[in-house]
N, C-alpha and C positions, 0 to 999 in steps of 0.2 A: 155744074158744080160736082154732080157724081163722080164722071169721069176724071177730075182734078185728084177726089178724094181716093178713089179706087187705084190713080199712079203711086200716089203717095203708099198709100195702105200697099198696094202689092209691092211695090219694092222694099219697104220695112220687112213685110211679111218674105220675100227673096232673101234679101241680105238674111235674117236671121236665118232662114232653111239654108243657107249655103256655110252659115259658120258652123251649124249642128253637124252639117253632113262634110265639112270641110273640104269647099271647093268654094272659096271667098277667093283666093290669088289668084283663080284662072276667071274668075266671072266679073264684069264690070258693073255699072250700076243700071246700063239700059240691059242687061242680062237678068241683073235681077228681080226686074221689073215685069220682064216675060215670064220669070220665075212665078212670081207669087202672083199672074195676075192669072197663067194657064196653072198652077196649084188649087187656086180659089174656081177654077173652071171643074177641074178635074173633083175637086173639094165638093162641089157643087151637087155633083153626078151621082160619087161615090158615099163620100164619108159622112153628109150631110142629112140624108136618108135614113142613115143608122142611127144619129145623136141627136133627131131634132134640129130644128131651128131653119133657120135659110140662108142661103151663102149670099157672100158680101157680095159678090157681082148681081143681086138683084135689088141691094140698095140696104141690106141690113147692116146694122153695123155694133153689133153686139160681142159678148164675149165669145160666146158660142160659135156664130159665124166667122173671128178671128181665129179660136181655135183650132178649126175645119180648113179654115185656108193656109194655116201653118202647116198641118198636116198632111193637107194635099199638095204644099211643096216642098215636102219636104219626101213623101212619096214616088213626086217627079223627080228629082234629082236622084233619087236611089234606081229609079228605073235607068235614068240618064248612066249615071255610072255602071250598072249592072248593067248594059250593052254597052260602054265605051271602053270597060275594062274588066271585064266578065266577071266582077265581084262588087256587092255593096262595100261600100267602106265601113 
């Protein structure tokens, strides 16, 4: 059941990083889903450490944890763009 909830939760969490950082037209739904589920990885590593809490990919499923995985794809897509077109959007 994790892993059901964790496609779910990353690809919401995808989709909205990709309309913030406006690259919804080029990205599908199974892209989003690698979005927000290596965000909530990276989320994990990075930004989770600094704010407290525990990222969703260990089974937390709090505000906190949602967050952290917003903003760690939303991180990767800037990184993404920042080497595919040598500027953040």
């Amino acid at each position: 059941m994790n892993i059901i909830i964790l496609l779910v939760v990353g690809g919401v969490i995808g989709w909205l990083a990709s309309i913030v950082m406006r690259t919804d037209g080029q990205q599908g739904i199974f892209l989003n889903i690698v979005v927000g589920i290596v965000g909530a990885i990276l989320a994990g590593f990075i930004i989770t450490p600094l704010i407290g809490g525990a990222p969703i990919t260990n089974g937390a499923f709090d505000i906190m944890s949602l967050i952290s995985s917003f903003l760690g794809a939303v991180v990767l897509l800037a990184i993404v763009n920042l080497f595919r077109r040598g500027r953040v959007r």
